[in-house]
C-alpha positions in Angstrom: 0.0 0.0 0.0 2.7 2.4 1.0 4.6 1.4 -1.9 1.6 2.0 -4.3 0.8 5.6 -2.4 4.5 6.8 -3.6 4.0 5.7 -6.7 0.6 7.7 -7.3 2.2 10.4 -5.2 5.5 10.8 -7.7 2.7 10.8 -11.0 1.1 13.8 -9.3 4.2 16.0 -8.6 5.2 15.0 -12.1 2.0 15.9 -13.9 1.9 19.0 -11.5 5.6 20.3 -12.4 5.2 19.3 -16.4 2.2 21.6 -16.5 3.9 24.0 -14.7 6.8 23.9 -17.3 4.2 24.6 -20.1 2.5 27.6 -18.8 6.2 29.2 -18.0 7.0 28.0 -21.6 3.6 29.3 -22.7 4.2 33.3 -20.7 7.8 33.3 -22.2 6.9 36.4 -24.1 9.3 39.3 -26.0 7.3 42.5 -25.6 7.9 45.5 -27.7 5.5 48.7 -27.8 6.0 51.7 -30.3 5.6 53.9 -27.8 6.3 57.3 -29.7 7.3 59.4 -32.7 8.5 63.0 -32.8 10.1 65.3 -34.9 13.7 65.6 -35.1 16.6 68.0 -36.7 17.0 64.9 -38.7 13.9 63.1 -39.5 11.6 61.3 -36.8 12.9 60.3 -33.2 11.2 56.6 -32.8 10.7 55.7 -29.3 9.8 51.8 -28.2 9.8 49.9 -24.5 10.8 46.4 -25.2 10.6 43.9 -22.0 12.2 40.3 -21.8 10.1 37.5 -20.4 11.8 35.0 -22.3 13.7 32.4 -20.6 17.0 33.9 -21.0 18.4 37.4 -21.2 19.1 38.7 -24.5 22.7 40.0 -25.3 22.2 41.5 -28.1 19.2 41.7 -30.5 18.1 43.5 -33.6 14.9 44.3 -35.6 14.5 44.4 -39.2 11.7 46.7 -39.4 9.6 47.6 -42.5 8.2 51.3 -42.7 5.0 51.9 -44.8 3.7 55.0 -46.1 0.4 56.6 -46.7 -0.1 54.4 -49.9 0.3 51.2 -47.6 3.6 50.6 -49.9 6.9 49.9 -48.0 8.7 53.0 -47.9 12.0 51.7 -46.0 13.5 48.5 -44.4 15.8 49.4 -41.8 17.6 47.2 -38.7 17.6 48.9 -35.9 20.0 47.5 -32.8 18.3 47.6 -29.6 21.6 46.1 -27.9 20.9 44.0 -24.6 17.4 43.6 -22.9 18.0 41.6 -19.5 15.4 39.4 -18.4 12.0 40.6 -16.6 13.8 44.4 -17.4 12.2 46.9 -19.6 14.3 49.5 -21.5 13.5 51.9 -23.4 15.3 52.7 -26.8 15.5 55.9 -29.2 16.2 56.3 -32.7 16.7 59.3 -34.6 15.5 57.9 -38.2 17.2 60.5 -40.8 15.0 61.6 -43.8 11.9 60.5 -42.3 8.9 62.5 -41.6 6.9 61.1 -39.0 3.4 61.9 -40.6 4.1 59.9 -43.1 4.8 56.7 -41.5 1.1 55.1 -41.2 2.4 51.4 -40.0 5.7 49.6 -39.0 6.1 45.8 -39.3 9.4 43.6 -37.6 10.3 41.7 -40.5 12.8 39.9 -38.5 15.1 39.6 -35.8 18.5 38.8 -37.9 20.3 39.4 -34.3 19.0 37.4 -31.3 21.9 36.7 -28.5 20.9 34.7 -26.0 17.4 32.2 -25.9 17.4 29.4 -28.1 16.9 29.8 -32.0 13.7 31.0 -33.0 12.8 32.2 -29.4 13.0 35.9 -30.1 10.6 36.1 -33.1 7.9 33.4 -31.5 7.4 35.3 -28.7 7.2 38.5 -29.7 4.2 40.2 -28.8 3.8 43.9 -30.3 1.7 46.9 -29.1 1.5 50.5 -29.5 0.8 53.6 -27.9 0.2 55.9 -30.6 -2.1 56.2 -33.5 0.4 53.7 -35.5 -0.4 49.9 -35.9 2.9 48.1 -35.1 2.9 44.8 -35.8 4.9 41.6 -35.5 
């Protein structure tokens, strides 16, 4: 009896810690938010909050974003660097994108991550999760 109680004891903690594994698996999420754009002496200062709930820290990562304009055609493809983001950590990163007049971007899509440092292959791009604060879709 004792022997059979262990047995259905060591299925349960098993069961219990496998599903337990999928719902971390299932939150490990890459968040990025277009949080603003504003005039600049050179074009149009973009401003994003990206925060890290994968399972690892990123060392370095990059987006290959795609810019469209009021015609819904691509007007630029760019990678921007948005260096480390530690894990459970949001940062906040700037770029000052020459020639480019805020007004006219009406959407930005990440194309890509070419540069992901850190989770496992793939990770960056399946769990990203995009969002944003102004009156321009960003999507993922």
């Amino acid at each position: 009896m004792t022997v059979r109680f262990a047995a259905v004891a060591a299925g349960i903690v098993m069961a219990v810690s496998s599903v337990c594994q999928a719902q971390d698996a299932a939150s490990a999420k890459l968040d990025v938010e277009l949080n603003a754009l504003a005039p600049s002496q050179k074009g149009c200062m973009m401003t994003f909050v990206a925060e890290n709930n994968l399972q690892a820290p990123i060392n370095k990562i990059s987006f290959e974003l795609a810019f469209f304009n009021d015609k819904n055609a691509v007007d630029r493809i760019t990678v921007l660097d948005f260096r480390d983001l530690p894990q459970g950590k949001k940062r906040v990163r700037q770029f000052d994108m020459p020639n480019v007049k805020c007004e006219s971007v009406t959407r930005i899509l990440i194309n890509d991550t070419p540069v992901c440092d850190g989770p496992a292959a793939g990770e960056c791009m399946k769990g990203l999760v995009t969002r944003s604060q102004i009156s321009v879709p960003f999507e993922g």
